[in-house]
C-alpha positions in Angstrom: 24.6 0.7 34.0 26.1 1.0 30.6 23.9 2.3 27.7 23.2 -0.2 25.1 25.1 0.1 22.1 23.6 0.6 18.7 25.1 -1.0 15.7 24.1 2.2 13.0 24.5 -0.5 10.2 21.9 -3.0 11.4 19.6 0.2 12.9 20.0 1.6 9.1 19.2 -2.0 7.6 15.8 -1.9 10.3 14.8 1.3 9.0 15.1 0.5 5.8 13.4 -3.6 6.1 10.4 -1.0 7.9 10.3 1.3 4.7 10.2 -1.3 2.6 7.0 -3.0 4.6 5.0 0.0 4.7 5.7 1.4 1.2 4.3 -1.9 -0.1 1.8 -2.0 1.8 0.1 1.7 1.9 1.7 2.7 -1.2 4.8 4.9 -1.4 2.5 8.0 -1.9 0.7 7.8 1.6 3.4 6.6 3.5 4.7 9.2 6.1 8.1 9.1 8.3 5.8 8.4 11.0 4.6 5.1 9.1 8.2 4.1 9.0 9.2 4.8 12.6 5.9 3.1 14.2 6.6 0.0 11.7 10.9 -0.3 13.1 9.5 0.7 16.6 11.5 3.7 17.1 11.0 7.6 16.9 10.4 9.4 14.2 13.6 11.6 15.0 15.5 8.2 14.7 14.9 7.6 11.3 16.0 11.3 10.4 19.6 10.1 12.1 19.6 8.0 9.2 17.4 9.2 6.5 16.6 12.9 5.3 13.6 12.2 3.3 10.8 9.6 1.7 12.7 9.5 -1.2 15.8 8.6 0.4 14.7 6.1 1.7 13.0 4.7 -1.3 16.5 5.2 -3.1 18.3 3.2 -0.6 16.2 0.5 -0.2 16.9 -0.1 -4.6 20.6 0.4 -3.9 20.9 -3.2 -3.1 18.7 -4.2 -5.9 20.3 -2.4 -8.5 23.3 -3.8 -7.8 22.4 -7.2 -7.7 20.5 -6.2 -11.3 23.9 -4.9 -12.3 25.9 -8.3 -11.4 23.2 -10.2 -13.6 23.8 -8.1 -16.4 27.5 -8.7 -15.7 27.2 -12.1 -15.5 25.2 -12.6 -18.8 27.7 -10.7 -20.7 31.4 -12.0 -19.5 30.6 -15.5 -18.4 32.0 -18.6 -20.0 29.2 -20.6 -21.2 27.6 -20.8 -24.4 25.1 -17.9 -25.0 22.0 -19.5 -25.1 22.6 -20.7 -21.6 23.6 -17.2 -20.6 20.4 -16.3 -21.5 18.9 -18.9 -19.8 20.7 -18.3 -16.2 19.7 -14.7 -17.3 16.3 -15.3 -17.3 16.3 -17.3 -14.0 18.0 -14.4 -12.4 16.2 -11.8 -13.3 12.9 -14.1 -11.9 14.9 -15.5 -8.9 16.1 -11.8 -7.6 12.0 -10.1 -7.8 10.5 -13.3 -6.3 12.6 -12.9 -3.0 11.9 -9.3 -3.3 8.2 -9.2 -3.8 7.6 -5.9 -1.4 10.2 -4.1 -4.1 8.3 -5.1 -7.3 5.3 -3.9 -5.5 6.7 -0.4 -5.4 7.4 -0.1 -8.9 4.2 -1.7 -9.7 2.6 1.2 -7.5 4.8 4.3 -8.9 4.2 3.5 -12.3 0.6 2.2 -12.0 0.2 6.0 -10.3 1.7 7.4 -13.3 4.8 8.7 -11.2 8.0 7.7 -12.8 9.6 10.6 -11.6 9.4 8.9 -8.2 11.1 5.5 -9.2 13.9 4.8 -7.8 15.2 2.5 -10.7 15.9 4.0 -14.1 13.4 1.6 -15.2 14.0 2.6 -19.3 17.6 2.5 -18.7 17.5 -0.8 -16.9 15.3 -2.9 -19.5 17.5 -0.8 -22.4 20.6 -2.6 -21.0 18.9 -6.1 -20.8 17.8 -5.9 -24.5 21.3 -4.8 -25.8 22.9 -8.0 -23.6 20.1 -10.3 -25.0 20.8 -8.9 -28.1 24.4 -9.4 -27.8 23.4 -12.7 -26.8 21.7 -13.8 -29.6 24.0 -12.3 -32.0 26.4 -14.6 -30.6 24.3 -17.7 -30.7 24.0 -17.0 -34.5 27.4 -16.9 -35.3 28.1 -19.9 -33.5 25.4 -21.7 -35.2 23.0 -22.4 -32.0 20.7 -20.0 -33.0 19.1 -18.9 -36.1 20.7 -15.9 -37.9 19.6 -12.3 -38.3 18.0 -12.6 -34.4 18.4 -8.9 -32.8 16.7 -6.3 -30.6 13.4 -7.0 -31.6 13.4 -10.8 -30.1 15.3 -9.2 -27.1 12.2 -7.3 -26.6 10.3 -10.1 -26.8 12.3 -12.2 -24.3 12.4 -9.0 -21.7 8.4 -8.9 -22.0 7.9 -12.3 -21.7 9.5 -11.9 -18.0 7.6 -8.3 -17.6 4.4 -9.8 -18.4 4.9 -13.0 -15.9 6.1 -10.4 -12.9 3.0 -8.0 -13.5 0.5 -11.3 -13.1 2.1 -12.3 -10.0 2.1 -9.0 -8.7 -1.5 -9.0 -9.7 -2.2 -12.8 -8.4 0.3 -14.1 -5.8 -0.6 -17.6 -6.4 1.5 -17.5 -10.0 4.4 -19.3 -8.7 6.8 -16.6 -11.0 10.2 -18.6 -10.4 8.6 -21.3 -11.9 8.0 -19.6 -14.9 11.6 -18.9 -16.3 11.7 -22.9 -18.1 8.3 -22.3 -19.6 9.3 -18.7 -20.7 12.6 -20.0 -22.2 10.8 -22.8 -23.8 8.4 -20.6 -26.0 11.2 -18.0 -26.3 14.0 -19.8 -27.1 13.0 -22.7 -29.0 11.8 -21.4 -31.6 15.1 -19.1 -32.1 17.3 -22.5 -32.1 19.2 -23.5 -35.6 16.4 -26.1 -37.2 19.0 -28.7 -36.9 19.7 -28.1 -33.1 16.0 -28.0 -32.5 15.4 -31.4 -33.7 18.5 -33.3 -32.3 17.6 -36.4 -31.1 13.9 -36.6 -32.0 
């Protein structure tokens, strides 16, 4: 009888989906190998084939989403459309990509509330630094085109990137928050009121 064949990728992928689980669940600090082989079924010498460490897998199972956090960013900053609705596909993206990915907001939400931000996996600084320099790229733009009041800059970035921060932590907190549904009512106080008075009022 012929041995079954093991596709590494989707074995890696299992691992990894198992991580994920139990790192959300028991917290990334008393998760063990062990935890992570007994969750993907397999031995624990399986998952060193694959994985050296905790933190590599914790490192790999971001890879994907900091990518896709990358292609946002991207997106926001060489895409055709006018930049207030940059912002606003922004926005929706940013909510969009945690909300299918609630296990991985989890884990921040438990390195950070543990006071370990050595242990993220996410250059979370970095990562909100380069969301308020493309909002506030953003904005800029919207000024000189006349969408958007002038003078608008890093500080109403910050705003705008807490607004989303503050909407993920209560749904991380309270499940029952539906958080995609919040990116129309965050753009509406957050945008709004950055519009060009005339724009603001059209058609009233």
């Amino acid at each position: 009888m012929t041995p079954k064949r093991i596709d590494r990728q989707a074995r890696r992928e299992e691992i990894l989906d198992a991580a994920v689980r139990v790192f959300a669940r028991k917290g990334f600090t008393a998760s063990r190998i062990d935890d992570v082989a007994n969750e993907a079924g397999i031995g624990k010498g399986s998952v060193y084939l694959y994985f050296d460490s905790r933190d590599a897998l914790l490192n790999a199972a971001f890879e994907a989403f900091a990518a896709r956090s990358q292609h946002v960013l991207d997106q926001a900053r060489r895409g055709g459309d006018p930049p207030l609705e940059r912002i606003s596909a922004l926005v929706h993206a940013v909510l969009r990509a945690l909300s299918e990915e609630p296990d991985l907001a989890r884990i921040l939400l438990d390195l950070w509330s543990a006071g370990r931000e050595g242990d993220l996996p996410l250059d979370m600084a970095g990562l909100y630094a380069q969301y308020r320099t493309v909002l506030t790229e953003l904005l800029a733009q919207a000024g000189a085109e006349g969408s958007a009041r002038p003078g608008l800059g890093e500080r109403h970035a910050t705003v705008i990137v807490g607004a989303i921060e503050g909407c993920l932590l209560q749904w991380l907190l309270d499940p029952r928050l539906p958080v995609e549904e919040m990116a129309d009512p965050i753009l509406d106080v957050c945008l709004n009121g950055l519009r060009c008075r005339d724009e603001s009022q059209a058609g009233r």
